[in-house]
C-alpha beads as a LAMMPS data file, in Angstrom:
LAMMPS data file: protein, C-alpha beads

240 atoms
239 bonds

1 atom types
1 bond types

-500.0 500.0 xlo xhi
-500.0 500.0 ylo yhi
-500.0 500.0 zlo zhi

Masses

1 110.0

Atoms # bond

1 1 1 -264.202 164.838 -470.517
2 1 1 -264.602 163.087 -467.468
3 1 1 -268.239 160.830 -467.088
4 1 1 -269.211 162.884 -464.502
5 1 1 -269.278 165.994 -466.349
6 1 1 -271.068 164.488 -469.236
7 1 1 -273.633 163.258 -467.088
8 1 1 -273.949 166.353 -465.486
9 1 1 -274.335 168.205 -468.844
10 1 1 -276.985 166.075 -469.627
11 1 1 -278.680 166.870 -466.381
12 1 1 -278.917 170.259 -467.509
13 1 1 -279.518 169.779 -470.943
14 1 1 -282.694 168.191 -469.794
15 1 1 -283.708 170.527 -467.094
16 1 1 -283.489 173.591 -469.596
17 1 1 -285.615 171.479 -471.640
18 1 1 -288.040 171.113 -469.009
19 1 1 -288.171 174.368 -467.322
20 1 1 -288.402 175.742 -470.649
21 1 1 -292.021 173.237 -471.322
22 1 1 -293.388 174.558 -468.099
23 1 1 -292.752 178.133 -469.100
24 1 1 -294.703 177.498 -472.338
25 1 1 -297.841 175.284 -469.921
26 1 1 -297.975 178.414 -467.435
27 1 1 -297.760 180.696 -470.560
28 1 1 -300.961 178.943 -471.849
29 1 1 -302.626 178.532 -468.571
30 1 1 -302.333 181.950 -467.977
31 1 1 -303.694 182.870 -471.475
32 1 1 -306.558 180.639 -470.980
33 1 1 -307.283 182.217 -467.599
34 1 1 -306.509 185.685 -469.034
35 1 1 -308.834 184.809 -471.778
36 1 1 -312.159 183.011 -469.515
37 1 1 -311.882 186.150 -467.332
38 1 1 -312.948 187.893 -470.080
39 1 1 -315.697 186.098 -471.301
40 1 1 -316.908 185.793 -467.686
41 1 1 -316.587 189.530 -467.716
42 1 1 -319.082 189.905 -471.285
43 1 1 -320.893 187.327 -469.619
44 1 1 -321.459 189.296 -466.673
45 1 1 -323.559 192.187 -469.057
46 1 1 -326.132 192.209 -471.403
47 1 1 -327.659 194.615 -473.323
48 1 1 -331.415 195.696 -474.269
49 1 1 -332.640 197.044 -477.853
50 1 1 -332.355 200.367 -476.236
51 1 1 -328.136 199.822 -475.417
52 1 1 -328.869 200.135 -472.000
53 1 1 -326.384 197.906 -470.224
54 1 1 -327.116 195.831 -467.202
55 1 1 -325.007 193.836 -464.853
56 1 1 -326.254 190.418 -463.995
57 1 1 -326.064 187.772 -461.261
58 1 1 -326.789 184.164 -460.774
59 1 1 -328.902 183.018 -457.769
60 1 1 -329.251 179.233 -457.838
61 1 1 -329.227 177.842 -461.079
62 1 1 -330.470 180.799 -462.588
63 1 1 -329.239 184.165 -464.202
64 1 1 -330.955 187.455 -463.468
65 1 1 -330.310 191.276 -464.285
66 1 1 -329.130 192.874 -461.515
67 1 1 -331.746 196.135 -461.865
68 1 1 -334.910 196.272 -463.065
69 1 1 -335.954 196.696 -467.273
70 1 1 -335.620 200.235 -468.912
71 1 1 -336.192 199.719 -472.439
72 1 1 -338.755 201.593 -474.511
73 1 1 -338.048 199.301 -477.417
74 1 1 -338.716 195.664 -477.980
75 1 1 -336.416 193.408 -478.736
76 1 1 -337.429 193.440 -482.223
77 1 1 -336.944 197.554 -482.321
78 1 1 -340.651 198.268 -482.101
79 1 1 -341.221 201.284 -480.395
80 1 1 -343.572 200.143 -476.583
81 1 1 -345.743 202.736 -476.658
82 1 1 -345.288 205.620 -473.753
83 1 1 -348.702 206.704 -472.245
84 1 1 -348.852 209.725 -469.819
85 1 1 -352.396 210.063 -469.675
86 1 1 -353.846 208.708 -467.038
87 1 1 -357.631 208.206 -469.263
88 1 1 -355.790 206.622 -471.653
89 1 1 -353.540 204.443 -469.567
90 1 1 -356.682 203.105 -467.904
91 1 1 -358.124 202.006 -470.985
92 1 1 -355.593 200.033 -472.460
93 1 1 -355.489 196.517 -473.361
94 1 1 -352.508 196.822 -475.662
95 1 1 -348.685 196.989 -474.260
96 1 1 -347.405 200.717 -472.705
97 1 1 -345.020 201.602 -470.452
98 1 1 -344.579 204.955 -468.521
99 1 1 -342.200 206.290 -465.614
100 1 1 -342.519 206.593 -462.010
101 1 1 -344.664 209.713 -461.562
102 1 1 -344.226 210.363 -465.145
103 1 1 -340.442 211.353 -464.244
104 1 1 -338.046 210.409 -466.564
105 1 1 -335.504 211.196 -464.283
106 1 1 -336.367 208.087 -462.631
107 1 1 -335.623 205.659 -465.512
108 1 1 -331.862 205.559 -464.344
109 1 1 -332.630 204.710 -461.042
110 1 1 -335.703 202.668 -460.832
111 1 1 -336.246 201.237 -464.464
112 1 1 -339.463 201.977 -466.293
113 1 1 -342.844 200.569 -465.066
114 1 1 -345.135 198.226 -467.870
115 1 1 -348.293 197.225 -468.031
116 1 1 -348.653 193.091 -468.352
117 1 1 -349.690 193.269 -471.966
118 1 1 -346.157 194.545 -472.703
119 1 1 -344.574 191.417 -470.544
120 1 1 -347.459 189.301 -472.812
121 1 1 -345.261 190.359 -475.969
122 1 1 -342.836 188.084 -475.056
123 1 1 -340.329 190.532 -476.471
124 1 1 -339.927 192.757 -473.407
125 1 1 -336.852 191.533 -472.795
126 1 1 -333.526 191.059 -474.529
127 1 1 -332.881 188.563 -477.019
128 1 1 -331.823 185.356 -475.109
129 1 1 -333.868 186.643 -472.082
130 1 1 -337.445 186.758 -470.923
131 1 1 -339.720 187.743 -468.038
132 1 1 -339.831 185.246 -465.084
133 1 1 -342.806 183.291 -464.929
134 1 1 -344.398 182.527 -461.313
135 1 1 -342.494 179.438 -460.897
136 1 1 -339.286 181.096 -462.015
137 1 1 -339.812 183.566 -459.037
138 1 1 -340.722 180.909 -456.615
139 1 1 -337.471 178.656 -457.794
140 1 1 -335.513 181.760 -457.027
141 1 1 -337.090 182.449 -454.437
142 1 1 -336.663 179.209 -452.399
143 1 1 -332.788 179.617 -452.891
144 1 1 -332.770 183.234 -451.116
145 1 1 -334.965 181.524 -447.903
146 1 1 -338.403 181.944 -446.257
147 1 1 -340.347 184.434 -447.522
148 1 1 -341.900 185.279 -444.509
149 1 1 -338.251 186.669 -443.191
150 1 1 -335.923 187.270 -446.281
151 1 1 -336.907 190.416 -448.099
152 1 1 -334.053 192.581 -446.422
153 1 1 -332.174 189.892 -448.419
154 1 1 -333.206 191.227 -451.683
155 1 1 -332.863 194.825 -450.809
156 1 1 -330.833 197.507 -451.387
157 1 1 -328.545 198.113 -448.831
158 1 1 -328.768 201.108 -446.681
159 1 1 -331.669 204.103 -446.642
160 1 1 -330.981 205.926 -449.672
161 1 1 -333.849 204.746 -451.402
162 1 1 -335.896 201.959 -448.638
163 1 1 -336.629 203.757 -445.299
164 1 1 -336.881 199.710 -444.212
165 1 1 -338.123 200.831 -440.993
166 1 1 -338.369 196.963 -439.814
167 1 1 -335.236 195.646 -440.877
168 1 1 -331.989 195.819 -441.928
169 1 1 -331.200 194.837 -445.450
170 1 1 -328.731 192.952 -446.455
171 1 1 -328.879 192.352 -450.054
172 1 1 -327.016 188.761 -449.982
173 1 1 -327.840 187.920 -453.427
174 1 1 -326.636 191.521 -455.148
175 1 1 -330.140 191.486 -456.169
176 1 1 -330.649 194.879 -455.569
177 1 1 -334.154 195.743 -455.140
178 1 1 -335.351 199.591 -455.468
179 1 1 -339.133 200.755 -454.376
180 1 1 -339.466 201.674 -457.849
181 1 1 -343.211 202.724 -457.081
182 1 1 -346.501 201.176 -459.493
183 1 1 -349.206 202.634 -461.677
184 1 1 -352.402 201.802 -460.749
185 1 1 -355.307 200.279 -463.302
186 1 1 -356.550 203.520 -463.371
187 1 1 -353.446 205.334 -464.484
188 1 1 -352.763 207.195 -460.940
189 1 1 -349.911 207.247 -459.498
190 1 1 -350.513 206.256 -455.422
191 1 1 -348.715 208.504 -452.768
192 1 1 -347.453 205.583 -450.869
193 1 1 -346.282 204.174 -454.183
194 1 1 -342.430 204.688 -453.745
195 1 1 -342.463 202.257 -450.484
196 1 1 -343.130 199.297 -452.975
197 1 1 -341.084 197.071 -455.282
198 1 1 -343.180 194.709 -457.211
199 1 1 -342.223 192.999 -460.517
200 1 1 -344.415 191.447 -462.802
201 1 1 -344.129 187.657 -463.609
202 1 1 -344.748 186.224 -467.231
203 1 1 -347.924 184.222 -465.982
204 1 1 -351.680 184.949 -466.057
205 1 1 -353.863 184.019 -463.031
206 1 1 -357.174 184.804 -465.525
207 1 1 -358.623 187.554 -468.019
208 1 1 -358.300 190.222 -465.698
209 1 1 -355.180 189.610 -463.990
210 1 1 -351.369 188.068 -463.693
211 1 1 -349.403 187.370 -460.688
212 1 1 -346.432 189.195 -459.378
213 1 1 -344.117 189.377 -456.618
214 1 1 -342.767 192.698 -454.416
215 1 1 -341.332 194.226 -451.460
216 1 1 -342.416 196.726 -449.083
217 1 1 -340.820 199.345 -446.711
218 1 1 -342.191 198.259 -443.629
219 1 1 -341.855 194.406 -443.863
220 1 1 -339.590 191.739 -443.998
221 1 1 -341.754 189.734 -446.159
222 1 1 -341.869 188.680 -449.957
223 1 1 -345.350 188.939 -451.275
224 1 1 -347.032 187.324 -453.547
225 1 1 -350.286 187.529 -455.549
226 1 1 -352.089 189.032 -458.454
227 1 1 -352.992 191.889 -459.388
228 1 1 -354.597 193.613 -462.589
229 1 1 -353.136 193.387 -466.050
230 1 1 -353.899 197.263 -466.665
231 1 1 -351.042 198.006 -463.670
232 1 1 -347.667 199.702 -463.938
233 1 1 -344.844 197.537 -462.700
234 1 1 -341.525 196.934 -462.613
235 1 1 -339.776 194.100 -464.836
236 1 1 -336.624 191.767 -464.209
237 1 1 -335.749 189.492 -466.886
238 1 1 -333.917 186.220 -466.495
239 1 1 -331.738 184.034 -468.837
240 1 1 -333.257 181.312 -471.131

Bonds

1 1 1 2
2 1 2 3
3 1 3 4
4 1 4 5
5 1 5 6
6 1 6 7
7 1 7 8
8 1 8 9
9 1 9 10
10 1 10 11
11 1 11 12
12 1 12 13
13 1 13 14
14 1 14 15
15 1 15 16
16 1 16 17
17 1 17 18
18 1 18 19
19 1 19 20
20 1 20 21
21 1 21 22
22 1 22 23
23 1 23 24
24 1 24 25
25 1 25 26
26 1 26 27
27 1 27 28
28 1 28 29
29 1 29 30
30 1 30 31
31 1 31 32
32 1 32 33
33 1 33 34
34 1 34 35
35 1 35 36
36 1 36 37
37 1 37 38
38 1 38 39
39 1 39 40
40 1 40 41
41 1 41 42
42 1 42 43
43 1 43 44
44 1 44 45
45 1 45 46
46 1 46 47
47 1 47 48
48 1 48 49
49 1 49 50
50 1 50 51
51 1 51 52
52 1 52 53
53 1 53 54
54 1 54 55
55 1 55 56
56 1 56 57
57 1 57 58
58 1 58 59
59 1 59 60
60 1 60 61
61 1 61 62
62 1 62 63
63 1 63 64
64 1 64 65
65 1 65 66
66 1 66 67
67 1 67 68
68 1 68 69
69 1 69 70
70 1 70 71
71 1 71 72
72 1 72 73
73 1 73 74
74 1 74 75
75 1 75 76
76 1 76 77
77 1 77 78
78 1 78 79
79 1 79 80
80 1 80 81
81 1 81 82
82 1 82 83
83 1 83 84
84 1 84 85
85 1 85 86
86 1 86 87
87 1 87 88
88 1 88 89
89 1 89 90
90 1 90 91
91 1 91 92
92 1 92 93
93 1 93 94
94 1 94 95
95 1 95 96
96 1 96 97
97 1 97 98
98 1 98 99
99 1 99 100
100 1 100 101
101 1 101 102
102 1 102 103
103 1 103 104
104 1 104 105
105 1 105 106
106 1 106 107
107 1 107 108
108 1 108 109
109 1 109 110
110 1 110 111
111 1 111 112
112 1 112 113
113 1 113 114
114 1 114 115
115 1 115 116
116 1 116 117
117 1 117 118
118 1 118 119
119 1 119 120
120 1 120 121
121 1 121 122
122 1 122 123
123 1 123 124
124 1 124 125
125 1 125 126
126 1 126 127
127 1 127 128
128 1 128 129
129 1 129 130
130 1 130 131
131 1 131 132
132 1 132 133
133 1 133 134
134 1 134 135
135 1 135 136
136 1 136 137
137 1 137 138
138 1 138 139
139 1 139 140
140 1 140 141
141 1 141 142
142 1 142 143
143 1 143 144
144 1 144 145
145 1 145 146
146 1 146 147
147 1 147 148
148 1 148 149
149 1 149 150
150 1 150 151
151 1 151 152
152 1 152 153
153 1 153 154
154 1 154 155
155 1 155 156
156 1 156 157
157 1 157 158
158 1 158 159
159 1 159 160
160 1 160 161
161 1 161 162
162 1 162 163
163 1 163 164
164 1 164 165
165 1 165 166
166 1 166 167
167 1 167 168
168 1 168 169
169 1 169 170
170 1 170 171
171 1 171 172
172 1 172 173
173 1 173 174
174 1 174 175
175 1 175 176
176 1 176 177
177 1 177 178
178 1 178 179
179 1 179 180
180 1 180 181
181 1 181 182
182 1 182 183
183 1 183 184
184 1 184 185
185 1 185 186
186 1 186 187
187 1 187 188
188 1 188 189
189 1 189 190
190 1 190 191
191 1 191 192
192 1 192 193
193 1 193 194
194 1 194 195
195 1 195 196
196 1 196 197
197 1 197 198
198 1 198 199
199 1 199 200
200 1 200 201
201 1 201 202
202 1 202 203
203 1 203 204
204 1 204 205
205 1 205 206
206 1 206 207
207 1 207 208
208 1 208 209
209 1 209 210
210 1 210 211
211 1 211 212
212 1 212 213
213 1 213 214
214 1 214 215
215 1 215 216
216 1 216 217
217 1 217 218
218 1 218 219
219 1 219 220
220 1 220 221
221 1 221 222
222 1 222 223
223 1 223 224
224 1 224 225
225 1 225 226
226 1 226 227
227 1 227 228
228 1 228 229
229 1 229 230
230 1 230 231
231 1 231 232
232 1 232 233
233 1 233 234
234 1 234 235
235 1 235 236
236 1 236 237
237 1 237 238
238 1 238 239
239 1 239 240
Protein backbone atom coordinates (compact mmCIF):
# COMPACT_ATOMS: atom_id res chain seq x y z
CA UNK A 1 0.00 0.00 0.00
CA UNK A 2 1.36 3.09 -1.07
CA UNK A 3 1.80 6.08 1.98
CA UNK A 4 -0.51 8.04 0.34
CA UNK A 5 -3.31 5.76 0.53
CA UNK A 6 -2.70 4.97 4.11
CA UNK A 7 -2.74 8.43 4.96
CA UNK A 8 -5.69 8.97 3.14
CA UNK A 9 -7.47 6.06 4.93
CA UNK A 10 -6.70 7.56 7.98
CA UNK A 11 -8.20 10.80 6.85
CA UNK A 12 -11.34 9.09 6.61
CA UNK A 13 -11.12 6.91 9.37
CA UNK A 14 -11.10 10.05 11.39
CA UNK A 15 -13.68 12.04 9.62
CA UNK A 16 -16.30 9.10 10.04
CA UNK A 17 -15.30 9.33 13.52
CA UNK A 18 -16.07 12.84 13.67
CA UNK A 19 -19.08 13.29 11.62
CA UNK A 20 -20.37 10.45 13.43
CA UNK A 21 -19.69 12.69 17.22
CA UNK A 22 -21.51 15.58 15.70
CA UNK A 23 -24.44 13.42 14.71
CA UNK A 24 -24.67 12.20 18.34
CA UNK A 25 -24.09 16.48 19.73
CA UNK A 26 -27.00 17.58 17.22
CA UNK A 27 -28.91 14.39 18.30
CA UNK A 28 -28.71 15.70 21.93
CA UNK A 29 -29.12 19.30 21.16
CA UNK A 30 -32.07 18.61 19.45
CA UNK A 31 -33.44 16.41 22.31
CA UNK A 32 -32.69 19.05 24.74
CA UNK A 33 -34.48 21.62 22.59
CA UNK A 34 -37.24 19.08 21.81
CA UNK A 35 -37.43 18.52 25.47
CA UNK A 36 -37.29 22.67 26.96
CA UNK A 37 -40.02 23.30 24.34
CA UNK A 38 -42.02 21.28 26.25
CA UNK A 39 -41.59 22.40 29.55
CA UNK A 40 -41.89 25.97 28.21
CA UNK A 41 -45.11 24.70 26.77
CA UNK A 42 -46.49 23.24 30.65
CA UNK A 43 -44.98 26.29 31.71
CA UNK A 44 -47.04 28.32 29.60
CA UNK A 45 -50.53 26.84 31.62
CA UNK A 46 -51.64 26.47 34.90
CA UNK A 47 -54.44 25.16 36.39
CA UNK A 48 -57.04 26.24 39.27
CA UNK A 49 -58.74 23.77 41.95
CA UNK A 50 -61.62 23.91 39.63
CA UNK A 51 -59.31 22.32 36.33
CA UNK A 52 -59.95 25.29 34.58
CA UNK A 53 -56.89 25.90 32.45
CA UNK A 54 -55.38 29.24 31.74
CA UNK A 55 -52.70 30.44 29.43
CA UNK A 56 -50.18 32.79 30.89
CA UNK A 57 -47.76 35.55 29.90
CA UNK A 58 -44.83 37.37 31.29
CA UNK A 59 -44.77 41.22 31.24
CA UNK A 60 -41.51 42.44 32.78
CA UNK A 61 -40.21 40.32 35.27
CA UNK A 62 -43.39 39.01 36.12
CA UNK A 63 -45.86 36.10 35.17
CA UNK A 64 -49.58 36.70 34.82
CA UNK A 65 -52.72 34.61 33.63
CA UNK A 66 -53.68 35.63 30.52
CA UNK A 67 -57.75 35.90 31.50
CA UNK A 68 -59.24 36.72 34.43
CA UNK A 69 -60.02 33.93 37.69
CA UNK A 70 -63.03 31.46 37.32
CA UNK A 71 -62.77 29.20 40.13
CA UNK A 72 -65.55 28.51 42.61
CA UNK A 73 -63.13 26.52 44.71
CA UNK A 74 -60.15 27.50 46.74
CA UNK A 75 -57.10 26.26 46.35
CA UNK A 76 -57.52 24.13 49.26
CA UNK A 77 -61.01 22.60 47.62
CA UNK A 78 -63.28 24.66 49.84
CA UNK A 79 -66.26 25.44 48.17
CA UNK A 80 -66.31 30.04 47.78
CA UNK A 81 -69.59 30.47 48.49
CA UNK A 82 -72.03 31.64 45.38
CA UNK A 83 -74.52 34.42 46.46
CA UNK A 84 -77.33 35.52 44.03
CA UNK A 85 -79.19 37.54 46.31
CA UNK A 86 -78.64 40.79 46.10
CA UNK A 87 -79.81 41.35 50.33
CA UNK A 88 -77.54 38.91 51.08
CA UNK A 89 -74.63 39.88 48.90
CA UNK A 90 -74.82 43.32 50.49
CA UNK A 91 -74.42 42.06 53.81
CA UNK A 92 -71.52 40.06 53.62
CA UNK A 93 -68.30 40.31 55.28
CA UNK A 94 -67.24 36.76 54.55
CA UNK A 95 -65.74 35.63 50.93
CA UNK A 96 -68.56 35.05 47.82
CA UNK A 97 -68.34 35.19 44.43
CA UNK A 98 -71.19 35.48 41.79
CA UNK A 99 -71.40 36.00 37.84
CA UNK A 100 -71.86 38.88 35.69
CA UNK A 101 -75.61 39.55 35.88
CA UNK A 102 -75.95 36.34 37.62
CA UNK A 103 -75.21 34.62 34.08
CA UNK A 104 -73.28 31.74 34.18
CA UNK A 105 -72.91 31.85 30.69
CA UNK A 106 -70.51 34.50 31.28
CA UNK A 107 -67.96 32.54 33.38
CA UNK A 108 -66.25 31.35 30.04
CA UNK A 109 -65.86 34.59 28.77
CA UNK A 110 -65.37 37.07 31.46
CA UNK A 111 -64.27 34.97 34.61
CA UNK A 112 -66.31 35.16 37.78
CA UNK A 113 -66.54 38.43 39.83
CA UNK A 114 -65.39 38.22 43.99
CA UNK A 115 -65.87 40.17 46.63
CA UNK A 116 -62.30 41.30 48.45
CA UNK A 117 -62.86 39.04 51.41
CA UNK A 118 -62.46 36.11 48.98
CA UNK A 119 -58.99 37.78 47.53
CA UNK A 120 -58.31 38.26 51.69
CA UNK A 121 -58.26 34.27 51.80
CA UNK A 122 -55.17 34.26 50.27
CA UNK A 123 -56.25 31.05 48.61
CA UNK A 124 -58.12 32.56 45.65
CA UNK A 125 -55.69 31.64 43.51
CA UNK A 126 -53.79 28.56 42.44
CA UNK A 127 -51.22 26.98 44.39
CA UNK A 128 -47.90 28.78 43.49
CA UNK A 129 -50.00 31.91 42.58
CA UNK A 130 -51.68 34.79 44.32
CA UNK A 131 -53.60 38.03 43.76
CA UNK A 132 -51.44 41.09 42.79
CA UNK A 133 -50.98 43.45 45.42
CA UNK A 134 -51.04 47.37 44.50
CA UNK A 135 -47.43 47.50 43.92
CA UNK A 136 -47.51 44.35 41.84
CA UNK A 137 -50.00 46.24 39.51
CA UNK A 138 -48.04 49.39 39.49
CA UNK A 139 -44.58 47.29 38.70
CA UNK A 140 -46.53 45.89 35.82
CA UNK A 141 -47.88 48.58 35.05
CA UNK A 142 -44.80 50.85 34.53
CA UNK A 143 -43.47 48.16 32.00
CA UNK A 144 -46.74 48.49 29.67
CA UNK A 145 -46.21 52.71 29.74
CA UNK A 146 -48.11 55.80 30.96
CA UNK A 147 -51.18 55.21 32.30
CA UNK A 148 -52.66 58.18 31.21
CA UNK A 149 -52.33 56.74 27.36
CA UNK A 150 -51.82 52.86 27.48
CA UNK A 151 -55.05 51.11 28.29
CA UNK A 152 -55.78 50.17 24.51
CA UNK A 153 -52.51 48.34 25.35
CA UNK A 154 -54.12 46.01 27.70
CA UNK A 155 -57.22 45.47 25.72
CA UNK A 156 -58.73 43.10 23.78
CA UNK A 157 -58.32 43.62 20.35
CA UNK A 158 -61.14 44.55 18.16
CA UNK A 159 -65.10 45.36 19.18
CA UNK A 160 -66.40 42.11 20.02
CA UNK A 161 -66.56 42.72 23.51
CA UNK A 162 -64.99 46.82 24.11
CA UNK A 163 -66.97 49.30 21.92
CA UNK A 164 -63.46 51.44 22.74
CA UNK A 165 -65.05 54.32 21.20
CA UNK A 166 -61.69 56.47 21.91
CA UNK A 167 -59.13 54.26 20.82
CA UNK A 168 -57.85 51.56 19.15
CA UNK A 169 -56.58 48.67 21.15
CA UNK A 170 -53.79 47.04 20.68
CA UNK A 171 -53.26 44.51 23.26
CA UNK A 172 -49.22 44.54 23.10
CA UNK A 173 -48.77 42.58 26.13
CA UNK A 174 -51.47 39.53 25.19
CA UNK A 175 -52.95 40.73 28.30
CA UNK A 176 -56.23 40.51 27.16
CA UNK A 177 -58.54 42.58 29.06
CA UNK A 178 -62.52 41.90 28.83
CA UNK A 179 -65.24 44.55 30.41
CA UNK A 180 -66.16 41.79 32.54
CA UNK A 181 -68.75 44.20 34.33
CA UNK A 182 -68.76 44.63 38.67
CA UNK A 183 -71.22 44.05 41.46
CA UNK A 184 -71.88 46.81 43.39
CA UNK A 185 -71.74 46.91 47.54
CA UNK A 186 -75.20 46.64 47.39
CA UNK A 187 -75.46 43.50 45.32
CA UNK A 188 -76.89 45.33 41.98
CA UNK A 189 -75.71 44.82 39.06
CA UNK A 190 -75.14 48.60 37.23
CA UNK A 191 -76.41 48.99 33.54
CA UNK A 192 -73.26 50.58 32.42
CA UNK A 193 -71.43 47.76 34.16
CA UNK A 194 -70.22 45.78 31.02
CA UNK A 195 -68.10 49.01 29.78
CA UNK A 196 -65.69 48.31 32.80
CA UNK A 197 -62.76 46.00 33.56
CA UNK A 198 -61.52 46.37 37.03
CA UNK A 199 -59.52 43.76 39.02
CA UNK A 200 -59.05 43.67 42.51
CA UNK A 201 -55.50 43.97 44.07
CA UNK A 202 -54.44 41.93 47.27
CA UNK A 203 -54.04 45.26 49.37
CA UNK A 204 -56.33 47.12 51.80
CA UNK A 205 -56.49 50.96 51.72
CA UNK A 206 -58.60 50.67 55.36
CA UNK A 207 -61.68 48.78 57.05
CA UNK A 208 -63.97 49.63 54.47
CA UNK A 209 -62.08 49.36 51.41
CA UNK A 210 -59.03 47.88 49.06
CA UNK A 211 -57.59 49.29 46.01
CA UNK A 212 -57.95 48.11 42.50
CA UNK A 213 -57.14 48.88 39.07
CA UNK A 214 -59.57 48.88 35.64
CA UNK A 215 -60.36 49.92 32.26
CA UNK A 216 -63.12 51.65 30.69
CA UNK A 217 -64.81 51.84 27.20
CA UNK A 218 -64.48 55.31 26.57
CA UNK A 219 -60.86 56.04 27.75
CA UNK A 220 -57.47 55.42 27.13
CA UNK A 221 -56.58 55.54 30.68
CA UNK A 222 -55.63 52.97 33.51
CA UNK A 223 -57.36 53.84 36.70
CA UNK A 224 -56.61 53.49 39.85
CA UNK A 225 -58.19 53.73 43.32
CA UNK A 226 -60.29 52.07 45.93
CA UNK A 227 -63.24 51.04 46.21
CA UNK A 228 -65.45 48.97 48.79
CA UNK A 229 -64.56 45.53 50.04
CA UNK A 230 -68.37 44.38 49.68
CA UNK A 231 -67.83 44.87 45.54
CA UNK A 232 -67.88 42.27 42.79
CA UNK A 233 -64.72 42.25 40.74
CA UNK A 234 -62.73 40.62 38.56
CA UNK A 235 -59.38 38.72 39.68
CA UNK A 236 -55.92 38.09 37.84
CA UNK A 237 -53.45 36.18 39.67
CA UNK A 238 -49.72 36.38 39.22
CA UNK A 239 -46.77 33.96 39.90
CA UNK A 240 -44.95 33.82 43.31
Amino acid sequence: MKPEQTGLNLYKMKLKSILKGDVAKLFYLALVFLLSGLTRLEAQTVMDADSNVYATITIGDQIWLAENLKTTKFNDGKKIPLVVDDEVWKSLTRPAYCWYNNDKRNKEIYGALYNWYAVDSKKLCPKGWHVPTKLEWSSMLATVGDENYSGPKLKEKGNDHWKNLFDNATDEFDFTALPGGMRMRSGAFPAFGDSYAIWWSATGFDEMDAWCRGLEDSSIRIFGGHDSKKNGFSVRCVKD
